[in-house]
C-alpha positions in Angstrom: 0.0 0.0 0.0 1.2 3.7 -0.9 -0.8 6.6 0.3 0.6 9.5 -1.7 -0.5 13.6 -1.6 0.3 15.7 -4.3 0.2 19.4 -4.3 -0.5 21.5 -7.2 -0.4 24.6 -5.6 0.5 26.4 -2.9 -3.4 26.2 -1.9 -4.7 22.8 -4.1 -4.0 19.2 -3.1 -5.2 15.6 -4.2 -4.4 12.6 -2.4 -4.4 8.8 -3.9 -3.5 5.6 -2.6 -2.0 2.7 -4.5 -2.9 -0.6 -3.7 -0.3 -3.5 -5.2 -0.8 -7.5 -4.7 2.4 -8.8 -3.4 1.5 -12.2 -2.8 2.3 -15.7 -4.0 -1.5 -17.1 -4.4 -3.2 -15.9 -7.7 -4.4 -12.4 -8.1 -7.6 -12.0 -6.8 -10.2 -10.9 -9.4 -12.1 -8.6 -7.2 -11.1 -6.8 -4.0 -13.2 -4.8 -1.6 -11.4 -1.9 0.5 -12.5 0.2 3.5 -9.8 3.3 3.9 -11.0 5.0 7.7 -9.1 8.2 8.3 -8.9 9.4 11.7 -12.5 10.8 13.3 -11.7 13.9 13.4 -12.0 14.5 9.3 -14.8 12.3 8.7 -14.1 10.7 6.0 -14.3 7.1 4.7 -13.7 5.5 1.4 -15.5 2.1 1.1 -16.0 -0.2 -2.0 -15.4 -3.1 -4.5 -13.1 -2.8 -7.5 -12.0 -5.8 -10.4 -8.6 -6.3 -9.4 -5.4 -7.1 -11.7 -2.8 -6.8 -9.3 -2.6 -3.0 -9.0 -5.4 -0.5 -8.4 -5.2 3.2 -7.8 -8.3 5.0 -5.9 -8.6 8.9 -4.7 -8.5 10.1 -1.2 -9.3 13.6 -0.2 -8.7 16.5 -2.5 -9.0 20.2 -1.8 -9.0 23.3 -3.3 -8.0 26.5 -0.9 -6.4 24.8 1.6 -3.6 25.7 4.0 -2.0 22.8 4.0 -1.7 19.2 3.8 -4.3 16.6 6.1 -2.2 15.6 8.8 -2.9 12.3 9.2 -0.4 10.1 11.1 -2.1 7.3 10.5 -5.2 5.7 8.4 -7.1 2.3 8.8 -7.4 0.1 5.8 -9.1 -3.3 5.6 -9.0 -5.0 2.2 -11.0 -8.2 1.7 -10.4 -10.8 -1.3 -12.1 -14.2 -1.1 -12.9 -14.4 2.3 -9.4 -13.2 3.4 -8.5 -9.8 5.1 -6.0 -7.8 5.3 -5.2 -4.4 8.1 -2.5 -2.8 7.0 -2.0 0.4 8.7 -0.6 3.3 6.6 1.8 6.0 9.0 2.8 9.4 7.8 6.2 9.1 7.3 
């Protein structure tokens, strides 16, 4: 997992995450991710994709902001035929 922001601007951001299969069982065909960001910003991203191995998704974006989310870190869970997965993404 990558969780990336990019600025644009001194005031305009975008975030995305990256999700990449590293495993040795075949690539699952469809994948279902939950993405919880601390409470305080309210935000979730929740759904099912087709998966091939590597799938990008958007996180928050802003236009006029000060400044990047600081998040230290965000809760994922990502499900794939009837397996789970928590890995935790940390600012680094």
């Amino acid at each position: 997992m990558n969780y990336k922001v990019k600025k644009f601007e001194e005031n305009r951001e975008a975030a995305e995450f990256t999700i990449t299969y590293i495993g040795e069982e075949p690539i699952p065909k469809k994948i279902h991710y939950n993405f919880d960001y601390p409470s305080q910003y309210s935000l979730k991203i929740d759904g099912n994709s087709s998966f091939e191995g590597v799938l990008q998704l958007a996180g928050h974006s802003c236009e006029d902001c000060s400044g990047s989310v600081e998040v230290d870190e965000i809760t994922v869970i990502i499900t794939w035929n009837g397996k789970s997965e928590l890995p935790h993404l940390k600012n680094q």
